[in-house]
DSSP file (Angstrom, degrees, kcal/mol; ACC not computed):
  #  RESIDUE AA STRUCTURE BP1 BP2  ACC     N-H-->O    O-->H-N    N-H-->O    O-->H-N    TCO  KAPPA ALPHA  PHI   PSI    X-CA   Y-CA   Z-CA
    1    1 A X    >>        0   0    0      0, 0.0     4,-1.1     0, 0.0     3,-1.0   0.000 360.0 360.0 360.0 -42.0    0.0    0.0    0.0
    2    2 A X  H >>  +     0   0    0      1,-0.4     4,-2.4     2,-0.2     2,-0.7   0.916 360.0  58.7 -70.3 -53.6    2.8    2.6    1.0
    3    3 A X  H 34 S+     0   0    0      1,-0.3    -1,-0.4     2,-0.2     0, 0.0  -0.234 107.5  46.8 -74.5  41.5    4.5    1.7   -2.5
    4    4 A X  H <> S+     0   0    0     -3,-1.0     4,-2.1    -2,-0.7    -1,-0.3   0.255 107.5  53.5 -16.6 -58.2    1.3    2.8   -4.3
    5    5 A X  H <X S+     0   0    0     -4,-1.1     4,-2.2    -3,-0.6    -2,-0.2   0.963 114.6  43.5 -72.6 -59.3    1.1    5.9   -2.3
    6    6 A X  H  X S+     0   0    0     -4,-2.4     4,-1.0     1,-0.3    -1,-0.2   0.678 111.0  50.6 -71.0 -26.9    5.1    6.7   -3.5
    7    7 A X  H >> S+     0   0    0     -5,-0.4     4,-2.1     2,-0.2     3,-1.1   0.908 104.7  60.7 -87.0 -45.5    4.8    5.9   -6.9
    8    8 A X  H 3X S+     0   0    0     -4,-2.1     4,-1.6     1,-0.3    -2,-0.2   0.881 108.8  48.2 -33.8 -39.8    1.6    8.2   -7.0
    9    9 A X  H 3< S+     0   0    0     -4,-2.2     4,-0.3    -5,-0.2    -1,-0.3   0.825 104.6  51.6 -87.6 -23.6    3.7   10.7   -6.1
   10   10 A X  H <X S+     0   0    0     -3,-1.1     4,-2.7    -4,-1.0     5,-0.2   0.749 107.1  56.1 -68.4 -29.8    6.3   10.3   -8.3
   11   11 A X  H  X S+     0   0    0     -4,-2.1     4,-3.3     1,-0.2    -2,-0.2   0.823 106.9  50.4 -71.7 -28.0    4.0   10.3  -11.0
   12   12 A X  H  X S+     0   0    0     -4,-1.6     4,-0.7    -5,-0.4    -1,-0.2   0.610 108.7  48.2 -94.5   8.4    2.7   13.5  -10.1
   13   13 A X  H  > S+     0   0    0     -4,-0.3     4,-3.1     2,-0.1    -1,-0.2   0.766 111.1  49.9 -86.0 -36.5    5.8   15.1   -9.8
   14   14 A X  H  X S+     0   0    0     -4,-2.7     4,-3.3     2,-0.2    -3,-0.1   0.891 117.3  45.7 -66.7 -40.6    6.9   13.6  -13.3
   15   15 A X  H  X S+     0   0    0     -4,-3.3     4,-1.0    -5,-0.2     5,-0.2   0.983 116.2  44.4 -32.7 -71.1    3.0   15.2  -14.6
   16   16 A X  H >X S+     0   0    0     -4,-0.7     4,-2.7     2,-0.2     3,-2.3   0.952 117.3  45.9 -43.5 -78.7    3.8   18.5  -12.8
   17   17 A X  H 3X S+     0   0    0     -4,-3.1     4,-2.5     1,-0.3     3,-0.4   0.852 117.1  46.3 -28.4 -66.6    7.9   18.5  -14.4
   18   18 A X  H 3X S+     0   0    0     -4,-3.3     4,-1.1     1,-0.3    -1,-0.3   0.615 110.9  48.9 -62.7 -19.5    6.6   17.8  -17.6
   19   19 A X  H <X S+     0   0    0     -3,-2.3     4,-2.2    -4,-1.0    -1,-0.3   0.635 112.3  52.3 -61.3 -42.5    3.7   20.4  -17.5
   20   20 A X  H  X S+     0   0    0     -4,-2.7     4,-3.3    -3,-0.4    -2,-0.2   0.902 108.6  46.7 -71.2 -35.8    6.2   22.8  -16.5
   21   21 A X  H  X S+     0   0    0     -4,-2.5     4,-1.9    -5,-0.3    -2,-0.2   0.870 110.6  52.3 -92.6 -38.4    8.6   22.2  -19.2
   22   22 A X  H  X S+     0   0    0     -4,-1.1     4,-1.6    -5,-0.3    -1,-0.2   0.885 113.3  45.5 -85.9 -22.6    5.8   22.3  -22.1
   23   23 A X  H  X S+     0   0    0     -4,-2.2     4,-3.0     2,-0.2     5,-0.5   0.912 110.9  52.6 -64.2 -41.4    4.5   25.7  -20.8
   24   24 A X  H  X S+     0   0    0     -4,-3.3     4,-2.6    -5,-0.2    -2,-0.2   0.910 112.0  48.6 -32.3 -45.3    8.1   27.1  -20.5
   25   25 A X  H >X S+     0   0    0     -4,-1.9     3,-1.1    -5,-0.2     4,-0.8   0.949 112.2  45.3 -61.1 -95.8    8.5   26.0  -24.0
   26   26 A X  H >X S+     0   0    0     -4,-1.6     4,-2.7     1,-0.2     3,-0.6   0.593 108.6  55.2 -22.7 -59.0    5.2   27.6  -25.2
   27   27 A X  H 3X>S+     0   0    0     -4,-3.0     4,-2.3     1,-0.3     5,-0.5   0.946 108.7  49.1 -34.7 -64.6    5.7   31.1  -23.4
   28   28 A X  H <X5S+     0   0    0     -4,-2.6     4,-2.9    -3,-1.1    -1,-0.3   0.864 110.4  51.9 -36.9 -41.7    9.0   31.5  -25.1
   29   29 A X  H <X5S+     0   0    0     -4,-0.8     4,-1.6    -3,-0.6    -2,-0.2   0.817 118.2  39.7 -53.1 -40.5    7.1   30.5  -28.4
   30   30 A X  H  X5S+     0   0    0     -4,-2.7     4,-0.9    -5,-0.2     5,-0.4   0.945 115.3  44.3 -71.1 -87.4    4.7   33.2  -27.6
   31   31 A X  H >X5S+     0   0    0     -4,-2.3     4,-1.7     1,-0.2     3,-1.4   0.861 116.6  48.5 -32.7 -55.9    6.8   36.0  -26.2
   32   32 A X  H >X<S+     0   0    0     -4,-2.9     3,-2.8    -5,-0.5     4,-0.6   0.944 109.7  55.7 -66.1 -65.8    9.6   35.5  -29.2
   33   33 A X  H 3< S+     0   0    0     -4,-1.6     4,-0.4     1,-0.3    -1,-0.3   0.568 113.1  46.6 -35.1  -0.8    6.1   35.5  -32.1
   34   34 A X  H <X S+     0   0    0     -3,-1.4     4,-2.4    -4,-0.9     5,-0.3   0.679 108.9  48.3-108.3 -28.4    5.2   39.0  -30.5
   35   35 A X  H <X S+     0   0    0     -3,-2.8     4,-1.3    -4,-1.7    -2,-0.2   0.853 112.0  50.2 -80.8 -21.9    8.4   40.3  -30.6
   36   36 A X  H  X S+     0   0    0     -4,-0.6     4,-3.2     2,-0.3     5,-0.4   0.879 109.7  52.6-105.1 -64.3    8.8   39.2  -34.3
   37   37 A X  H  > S+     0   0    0     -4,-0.4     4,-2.0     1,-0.2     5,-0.2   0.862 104.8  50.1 -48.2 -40.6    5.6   40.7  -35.2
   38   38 A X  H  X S+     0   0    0     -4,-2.4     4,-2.5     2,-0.2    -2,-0.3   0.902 113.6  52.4 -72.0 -38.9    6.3   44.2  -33.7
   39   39 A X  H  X S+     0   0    0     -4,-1.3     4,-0.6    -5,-0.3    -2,-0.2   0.873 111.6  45.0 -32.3 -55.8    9.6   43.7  -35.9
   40   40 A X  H  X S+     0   0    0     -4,-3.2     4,-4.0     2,-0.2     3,-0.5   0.904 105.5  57.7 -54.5 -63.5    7.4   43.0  -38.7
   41   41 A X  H  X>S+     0   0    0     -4,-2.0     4,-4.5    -5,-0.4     5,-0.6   0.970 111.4  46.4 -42.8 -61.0    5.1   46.0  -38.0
   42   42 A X  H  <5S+     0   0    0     -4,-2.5    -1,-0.3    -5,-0.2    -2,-0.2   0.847 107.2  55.8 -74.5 -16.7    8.4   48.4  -38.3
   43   43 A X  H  X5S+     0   0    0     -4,-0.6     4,-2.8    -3,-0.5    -2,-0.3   0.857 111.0  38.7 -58.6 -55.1    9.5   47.0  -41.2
   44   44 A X  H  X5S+     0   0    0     -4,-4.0     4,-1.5     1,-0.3    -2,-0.2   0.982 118.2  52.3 -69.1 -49.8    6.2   47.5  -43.3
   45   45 A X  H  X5S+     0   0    0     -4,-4.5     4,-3.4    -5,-0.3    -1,-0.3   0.860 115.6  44.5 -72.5 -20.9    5.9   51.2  -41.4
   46   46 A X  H  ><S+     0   0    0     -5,-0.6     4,-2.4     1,-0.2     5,-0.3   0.975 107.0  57.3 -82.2 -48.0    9.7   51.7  -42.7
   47   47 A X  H  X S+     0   0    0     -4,-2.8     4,-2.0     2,-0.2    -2,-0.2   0.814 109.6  45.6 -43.8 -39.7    8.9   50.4  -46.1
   48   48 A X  H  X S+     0   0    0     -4,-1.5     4,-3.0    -5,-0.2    -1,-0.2   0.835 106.1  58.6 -93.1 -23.8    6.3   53.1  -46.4
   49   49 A X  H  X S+     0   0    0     -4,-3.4     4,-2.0     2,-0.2     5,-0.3   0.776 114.5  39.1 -61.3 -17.4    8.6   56.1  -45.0
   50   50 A X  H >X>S+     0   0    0     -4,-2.4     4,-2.0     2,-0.2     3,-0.9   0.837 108.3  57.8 -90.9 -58.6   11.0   55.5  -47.7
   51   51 A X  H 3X5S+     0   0    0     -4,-2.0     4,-3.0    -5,-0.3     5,-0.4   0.818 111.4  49.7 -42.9 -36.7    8.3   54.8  -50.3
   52   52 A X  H 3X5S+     0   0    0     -4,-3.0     4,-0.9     2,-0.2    -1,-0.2   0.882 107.3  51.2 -37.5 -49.6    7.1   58.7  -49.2
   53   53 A X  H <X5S+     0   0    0     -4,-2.0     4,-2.4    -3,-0.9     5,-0.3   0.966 108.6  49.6 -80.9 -33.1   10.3   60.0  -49.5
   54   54 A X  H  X5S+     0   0    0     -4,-2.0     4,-1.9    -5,-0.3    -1,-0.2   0.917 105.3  60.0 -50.1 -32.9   10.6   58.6  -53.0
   55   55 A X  H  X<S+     0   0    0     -4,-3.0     4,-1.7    -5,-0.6    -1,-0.2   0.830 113.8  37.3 -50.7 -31.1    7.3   60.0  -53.6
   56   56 A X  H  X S+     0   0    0     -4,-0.9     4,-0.5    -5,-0.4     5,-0.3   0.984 107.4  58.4 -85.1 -54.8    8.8   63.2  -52.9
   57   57 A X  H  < S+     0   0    0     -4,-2.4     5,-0.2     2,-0.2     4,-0.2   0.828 113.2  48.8 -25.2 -65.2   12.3   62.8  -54.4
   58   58 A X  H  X S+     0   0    0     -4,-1.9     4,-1.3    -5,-0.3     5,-0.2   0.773 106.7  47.0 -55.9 -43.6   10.2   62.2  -57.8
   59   59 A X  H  < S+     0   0    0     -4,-1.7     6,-0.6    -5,-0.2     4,-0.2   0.550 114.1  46.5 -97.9   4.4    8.0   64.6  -58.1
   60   60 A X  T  X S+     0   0    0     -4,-0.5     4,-0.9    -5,-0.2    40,-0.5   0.688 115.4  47.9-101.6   5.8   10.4   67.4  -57.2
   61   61 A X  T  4 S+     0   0    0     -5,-0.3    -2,-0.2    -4,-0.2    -3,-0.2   0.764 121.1  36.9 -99.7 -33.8   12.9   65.9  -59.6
   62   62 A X  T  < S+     0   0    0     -4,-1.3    -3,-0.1    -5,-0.2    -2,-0.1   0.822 126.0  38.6 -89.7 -32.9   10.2   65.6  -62.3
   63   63 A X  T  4 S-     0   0    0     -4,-0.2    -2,-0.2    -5,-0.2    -3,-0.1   0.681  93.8-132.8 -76.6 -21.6    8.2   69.1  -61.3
   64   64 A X     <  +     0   0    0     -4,-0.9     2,-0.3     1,-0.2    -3,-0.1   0.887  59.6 142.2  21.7  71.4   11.0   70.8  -60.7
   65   65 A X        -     0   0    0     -6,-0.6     2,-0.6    -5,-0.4    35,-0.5  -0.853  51.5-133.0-122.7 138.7    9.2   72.0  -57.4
   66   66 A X  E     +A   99   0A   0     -2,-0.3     2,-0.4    33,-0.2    33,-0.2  -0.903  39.9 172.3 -96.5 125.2   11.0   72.5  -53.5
   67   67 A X  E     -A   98   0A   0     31,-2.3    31,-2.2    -2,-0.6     2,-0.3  -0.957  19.7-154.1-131.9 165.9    8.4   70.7  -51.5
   68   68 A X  E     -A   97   0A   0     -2,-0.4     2,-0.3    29,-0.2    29,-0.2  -0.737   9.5-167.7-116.6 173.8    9.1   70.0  -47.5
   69   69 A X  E     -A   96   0A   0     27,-1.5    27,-0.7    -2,-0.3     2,-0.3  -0.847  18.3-124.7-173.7 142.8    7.4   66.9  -45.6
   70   70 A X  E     -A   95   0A   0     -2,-0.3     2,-0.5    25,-0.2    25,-0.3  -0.673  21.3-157.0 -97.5 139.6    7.3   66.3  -41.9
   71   71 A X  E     -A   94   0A   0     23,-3.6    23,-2.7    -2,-0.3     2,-0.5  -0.965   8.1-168.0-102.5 126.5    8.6   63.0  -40.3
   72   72 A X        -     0   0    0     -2,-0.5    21,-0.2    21,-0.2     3,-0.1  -0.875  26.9-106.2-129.2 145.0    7.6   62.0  -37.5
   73   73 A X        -     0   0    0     -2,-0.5     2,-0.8    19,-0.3     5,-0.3  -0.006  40.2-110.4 -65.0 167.4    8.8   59.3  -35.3
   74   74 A X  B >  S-C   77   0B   0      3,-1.9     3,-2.5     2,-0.0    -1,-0.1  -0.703  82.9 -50.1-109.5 124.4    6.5   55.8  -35.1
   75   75 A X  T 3  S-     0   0    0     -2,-0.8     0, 0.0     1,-0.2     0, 0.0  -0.243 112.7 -34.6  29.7-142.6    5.3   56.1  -32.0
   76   76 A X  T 3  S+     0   0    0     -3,-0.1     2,-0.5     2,-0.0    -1,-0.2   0.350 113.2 105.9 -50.5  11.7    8.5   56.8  -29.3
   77   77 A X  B <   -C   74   0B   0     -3,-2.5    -3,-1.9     0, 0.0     2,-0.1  -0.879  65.1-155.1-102.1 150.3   10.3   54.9  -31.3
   78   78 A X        -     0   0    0     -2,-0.5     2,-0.2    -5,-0.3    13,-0.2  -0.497   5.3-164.6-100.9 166.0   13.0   57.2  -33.6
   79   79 A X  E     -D   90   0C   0     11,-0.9    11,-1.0    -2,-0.1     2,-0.4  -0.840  11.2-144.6-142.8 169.3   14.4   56.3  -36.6
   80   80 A X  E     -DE  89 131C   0     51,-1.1    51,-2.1    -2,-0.2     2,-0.6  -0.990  16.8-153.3-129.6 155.3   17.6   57.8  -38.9
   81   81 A X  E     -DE  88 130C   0      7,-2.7     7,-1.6    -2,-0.4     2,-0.5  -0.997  11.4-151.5-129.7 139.9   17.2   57.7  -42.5
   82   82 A X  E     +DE  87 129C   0     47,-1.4    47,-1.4    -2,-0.6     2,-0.3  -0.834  23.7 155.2-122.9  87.3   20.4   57.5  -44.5
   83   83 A X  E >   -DE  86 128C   0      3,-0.9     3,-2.7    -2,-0.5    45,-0.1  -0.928  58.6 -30.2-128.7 160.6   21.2   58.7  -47.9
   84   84 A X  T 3  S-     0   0    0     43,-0.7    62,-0.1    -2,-0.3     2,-0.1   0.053 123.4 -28.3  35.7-148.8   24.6   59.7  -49.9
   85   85 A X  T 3  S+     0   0    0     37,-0.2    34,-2.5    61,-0.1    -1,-0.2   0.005 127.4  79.8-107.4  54.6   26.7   61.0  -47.4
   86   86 A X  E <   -DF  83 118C   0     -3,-2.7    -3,-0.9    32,-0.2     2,-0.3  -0.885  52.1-169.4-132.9 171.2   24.4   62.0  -45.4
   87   87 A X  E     -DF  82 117C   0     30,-3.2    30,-2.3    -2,-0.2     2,-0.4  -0.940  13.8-149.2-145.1 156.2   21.6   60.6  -42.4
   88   88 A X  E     -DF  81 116C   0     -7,-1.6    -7,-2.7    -2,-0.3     2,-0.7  -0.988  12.0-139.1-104.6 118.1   18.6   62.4  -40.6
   89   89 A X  E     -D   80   0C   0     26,-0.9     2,-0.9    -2,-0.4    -9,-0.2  -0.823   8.2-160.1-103.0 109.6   17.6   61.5  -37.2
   90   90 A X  E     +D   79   0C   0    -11,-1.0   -11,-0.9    -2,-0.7     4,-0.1  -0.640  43.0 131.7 -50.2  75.3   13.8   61.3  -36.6
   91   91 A X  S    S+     0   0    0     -2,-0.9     2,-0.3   -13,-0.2    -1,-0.1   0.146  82.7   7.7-127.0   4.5   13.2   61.7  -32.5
   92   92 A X  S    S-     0   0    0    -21,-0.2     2,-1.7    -3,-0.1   -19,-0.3  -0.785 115.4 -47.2-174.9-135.6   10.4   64.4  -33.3
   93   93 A X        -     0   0    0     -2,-0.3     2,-0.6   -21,-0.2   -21,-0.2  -0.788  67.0-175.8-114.2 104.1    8.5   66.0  -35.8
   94   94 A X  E     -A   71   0A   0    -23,-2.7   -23,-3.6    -2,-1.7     2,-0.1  -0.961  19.7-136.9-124.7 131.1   11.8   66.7  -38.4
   95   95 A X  E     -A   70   0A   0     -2,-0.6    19,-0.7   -25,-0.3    20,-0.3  -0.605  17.9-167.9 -77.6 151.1   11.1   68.9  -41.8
   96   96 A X  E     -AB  69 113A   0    -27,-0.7   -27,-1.5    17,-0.1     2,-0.4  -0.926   3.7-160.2-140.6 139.0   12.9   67.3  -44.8
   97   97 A X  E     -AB  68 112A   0     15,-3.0    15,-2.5    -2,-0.2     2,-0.5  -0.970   2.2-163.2-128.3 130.8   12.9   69.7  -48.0
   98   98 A X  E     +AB  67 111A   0    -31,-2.2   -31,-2.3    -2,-0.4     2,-0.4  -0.890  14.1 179.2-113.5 147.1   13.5   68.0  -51.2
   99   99 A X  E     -AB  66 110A   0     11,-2.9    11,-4.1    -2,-0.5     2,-1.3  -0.919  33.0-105.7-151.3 131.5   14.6   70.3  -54.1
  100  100 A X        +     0   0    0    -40,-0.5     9,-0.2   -35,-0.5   -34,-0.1  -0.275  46.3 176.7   1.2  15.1   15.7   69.9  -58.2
  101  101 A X        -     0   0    0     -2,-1.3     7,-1.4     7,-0.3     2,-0.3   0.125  20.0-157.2 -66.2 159.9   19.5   70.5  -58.5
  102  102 A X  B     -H  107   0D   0      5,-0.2     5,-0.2     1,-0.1     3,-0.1  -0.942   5.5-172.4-131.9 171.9   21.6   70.3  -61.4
  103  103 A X        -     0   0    0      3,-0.6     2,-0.4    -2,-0.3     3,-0.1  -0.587  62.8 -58.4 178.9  43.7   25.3   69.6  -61.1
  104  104 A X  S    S-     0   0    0      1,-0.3    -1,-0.3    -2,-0.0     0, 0.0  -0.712 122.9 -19.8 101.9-131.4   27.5   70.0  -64.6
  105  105 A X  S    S+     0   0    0     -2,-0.4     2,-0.4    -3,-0.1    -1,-0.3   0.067 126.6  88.7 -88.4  10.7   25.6   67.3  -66.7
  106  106 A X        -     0   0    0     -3,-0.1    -3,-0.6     2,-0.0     2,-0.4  -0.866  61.0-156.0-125.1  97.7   24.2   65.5  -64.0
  107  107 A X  B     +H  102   0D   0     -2,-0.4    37,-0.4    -5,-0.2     2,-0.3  -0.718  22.3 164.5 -64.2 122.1   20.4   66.3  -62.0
  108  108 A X        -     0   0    0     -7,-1.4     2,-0.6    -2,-0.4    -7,-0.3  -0.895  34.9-118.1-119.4 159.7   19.9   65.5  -59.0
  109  109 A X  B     -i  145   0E   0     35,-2.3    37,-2.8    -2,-0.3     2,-1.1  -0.607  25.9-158.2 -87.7 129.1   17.5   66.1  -56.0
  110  110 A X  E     -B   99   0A   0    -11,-4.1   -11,-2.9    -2,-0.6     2,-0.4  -0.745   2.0-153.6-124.2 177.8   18.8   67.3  -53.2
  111  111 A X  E     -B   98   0A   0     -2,-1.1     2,-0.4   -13,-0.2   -13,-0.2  -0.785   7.6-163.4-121.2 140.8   17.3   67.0  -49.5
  112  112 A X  E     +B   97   0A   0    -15,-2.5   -15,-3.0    -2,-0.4     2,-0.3  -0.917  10.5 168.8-118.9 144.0   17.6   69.3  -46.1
  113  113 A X  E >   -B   96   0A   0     -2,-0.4     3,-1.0   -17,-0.2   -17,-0.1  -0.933  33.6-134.8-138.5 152.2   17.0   68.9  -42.8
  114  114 A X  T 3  S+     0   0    0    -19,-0.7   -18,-0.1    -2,-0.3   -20,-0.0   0.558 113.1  43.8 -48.2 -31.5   17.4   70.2  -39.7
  115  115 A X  T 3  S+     0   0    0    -20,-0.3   -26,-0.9     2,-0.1    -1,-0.2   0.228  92.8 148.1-119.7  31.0   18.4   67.7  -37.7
  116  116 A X  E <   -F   88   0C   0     -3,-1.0     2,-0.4   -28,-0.2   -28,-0.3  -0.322  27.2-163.0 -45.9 125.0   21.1   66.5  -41.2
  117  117 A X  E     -F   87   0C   0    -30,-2.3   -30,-3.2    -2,-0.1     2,-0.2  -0.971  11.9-138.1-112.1 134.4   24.3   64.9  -40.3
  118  118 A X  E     -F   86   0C   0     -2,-0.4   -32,-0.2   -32,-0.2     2,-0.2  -0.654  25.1-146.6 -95.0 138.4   27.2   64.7  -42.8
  119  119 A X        -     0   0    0    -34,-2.5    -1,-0.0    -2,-0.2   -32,-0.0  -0.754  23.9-129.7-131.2-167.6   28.8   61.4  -42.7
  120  120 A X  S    S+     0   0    0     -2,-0.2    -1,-0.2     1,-0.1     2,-0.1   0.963  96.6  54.6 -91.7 -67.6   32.6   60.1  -43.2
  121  121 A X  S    S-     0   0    0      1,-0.1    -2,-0.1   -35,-0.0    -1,-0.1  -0.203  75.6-139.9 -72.0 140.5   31.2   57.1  -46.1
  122  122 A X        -     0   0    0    -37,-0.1     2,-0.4    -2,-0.1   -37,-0.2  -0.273  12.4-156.2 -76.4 139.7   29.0   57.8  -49.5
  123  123 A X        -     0   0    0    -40,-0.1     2,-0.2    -2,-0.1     4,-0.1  -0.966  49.5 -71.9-118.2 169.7   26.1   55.1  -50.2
  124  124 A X    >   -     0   0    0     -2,-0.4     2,-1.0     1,-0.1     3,-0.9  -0.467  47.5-108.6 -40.1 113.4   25.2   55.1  -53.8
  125  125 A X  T 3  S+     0   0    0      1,-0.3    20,-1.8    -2,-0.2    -1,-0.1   0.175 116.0  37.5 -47.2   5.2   23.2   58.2  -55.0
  126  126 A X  T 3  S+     0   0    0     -2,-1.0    15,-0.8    18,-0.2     2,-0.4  -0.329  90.9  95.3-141.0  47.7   19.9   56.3  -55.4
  127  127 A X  B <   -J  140   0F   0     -3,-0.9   -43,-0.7    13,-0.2     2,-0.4  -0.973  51.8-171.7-143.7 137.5   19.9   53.7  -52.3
  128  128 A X  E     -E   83   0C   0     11,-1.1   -45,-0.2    -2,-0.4   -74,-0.1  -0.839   4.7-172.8-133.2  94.3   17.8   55.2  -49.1
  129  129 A X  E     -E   82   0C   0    -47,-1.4   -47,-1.4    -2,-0.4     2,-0.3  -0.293  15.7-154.0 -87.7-171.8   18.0   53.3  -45.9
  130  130 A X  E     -EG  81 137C   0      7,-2.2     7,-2.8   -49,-0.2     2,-0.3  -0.948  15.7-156.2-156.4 122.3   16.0   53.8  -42.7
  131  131 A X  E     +EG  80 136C   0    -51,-2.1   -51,-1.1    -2,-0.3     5,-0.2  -0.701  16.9 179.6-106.9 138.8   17.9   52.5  -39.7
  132  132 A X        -     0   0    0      3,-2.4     2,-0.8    -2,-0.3     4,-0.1   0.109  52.2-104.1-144.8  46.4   16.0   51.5  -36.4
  133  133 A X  S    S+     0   0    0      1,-0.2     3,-0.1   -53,-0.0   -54,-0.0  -0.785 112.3  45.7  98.3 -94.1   18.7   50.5  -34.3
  134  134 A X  S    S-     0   0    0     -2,-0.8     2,-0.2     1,-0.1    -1,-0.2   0.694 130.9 -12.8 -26.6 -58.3   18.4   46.8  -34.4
  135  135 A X        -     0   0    0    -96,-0.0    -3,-2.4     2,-0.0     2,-0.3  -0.944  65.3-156.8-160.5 171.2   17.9   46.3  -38.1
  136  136 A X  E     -G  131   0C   0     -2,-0.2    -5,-0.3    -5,-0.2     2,-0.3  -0.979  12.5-130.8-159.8 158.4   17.1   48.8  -41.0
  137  137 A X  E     -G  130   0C   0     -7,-2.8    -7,-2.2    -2,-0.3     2,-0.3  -0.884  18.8-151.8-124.6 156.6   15.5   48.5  -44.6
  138  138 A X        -     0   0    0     -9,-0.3     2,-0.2    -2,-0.3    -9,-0.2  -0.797   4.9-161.1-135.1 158.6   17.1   50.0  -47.9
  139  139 A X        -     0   0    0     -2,-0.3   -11,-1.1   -89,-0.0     2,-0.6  -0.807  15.7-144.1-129.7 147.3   15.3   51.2  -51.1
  140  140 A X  B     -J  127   0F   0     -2,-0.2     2,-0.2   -13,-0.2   -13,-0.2  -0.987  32.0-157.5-117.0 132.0   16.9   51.7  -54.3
  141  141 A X        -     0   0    0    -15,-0.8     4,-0.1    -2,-0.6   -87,-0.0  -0.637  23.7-117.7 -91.3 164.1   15.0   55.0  -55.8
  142  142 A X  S    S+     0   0    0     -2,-0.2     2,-0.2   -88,-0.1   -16,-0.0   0.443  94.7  46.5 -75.8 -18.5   14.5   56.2  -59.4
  143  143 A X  S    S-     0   0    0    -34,-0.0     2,-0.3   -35,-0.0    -2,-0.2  -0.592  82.6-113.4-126.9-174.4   16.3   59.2  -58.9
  144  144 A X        -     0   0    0    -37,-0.4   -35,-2.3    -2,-0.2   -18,-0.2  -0.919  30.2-171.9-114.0 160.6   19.5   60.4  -57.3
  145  145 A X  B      i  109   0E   0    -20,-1.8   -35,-0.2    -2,-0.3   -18,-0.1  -0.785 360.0 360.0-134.6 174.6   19.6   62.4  -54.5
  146  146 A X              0   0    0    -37,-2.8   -36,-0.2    -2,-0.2   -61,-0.1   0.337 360.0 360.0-160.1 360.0   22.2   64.3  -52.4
């Protein structure tokens, strides 16, 4: 009778263990699929800040129009966007003014900001990434910019 009682109890400790171990498992499963999705979520919202500024980039390069447009950060989180040798950090509500230039034989658009930083290395005059710490998405645009 006593060895009944003790293997009962072993079995429900082995229940219990194994219970423990397959929620541990799951949580992780969970917690990491959330984190992946908000990943996701900034990717697609970064994918549509660059398509904007190409929107912008194009029609002043084709209108030959100065137009400005406000950026604004995606919720608290900030963002730098990166072109030529230059980057703009987004932590607030930053004007970016794109305007027509020409340059010998060459037209290009070029972009202002306020909060612009010149940097040491060039990217290629039509690729526009958008950095968000962690990980960042690049565009190649139709036009060059500067």
């Amino acid at each position: 009778m006593f060895s009944k009682r003790g293997q009962i109890s072993i079995d429900a400790v082995l229940a219990i263990s194994f219970i423990l171990l397959v929620s541990a498992i799951l949580t992780y499963n969970v917690l990491h699929t959330i984190e992946n999705i908000r990943n996701t979520e900034l990717v697609e919202r970064g994918y549509s800040i660059l398509d904007i500024f190409e929107n912008y980039a194009l029609v002043a390069y084709s209108k030959d129009v100065t137009l400005s447009k406000t950026f604004e950060p995606i919720g608290n989180r900030g963002y730098t966007i990166r072109f030529s040798n230059k980057e703009i950090v987004v932590n607030g509500e930053t004007t970016v003014i794109f305007k027509r230039e020409y340059d010998g034989n060459i037209t290009y658009v070029h972009v202002t900001s306020s909060n612009l930083n010149i940097l040491p290395e060039t990217l290629p005059p039509n690729i526009v990434t958008i950095s968000f710490g962690d990980f960042y998405v690049s565009k190649n645009i139709s036009v060059r910019i500067r």
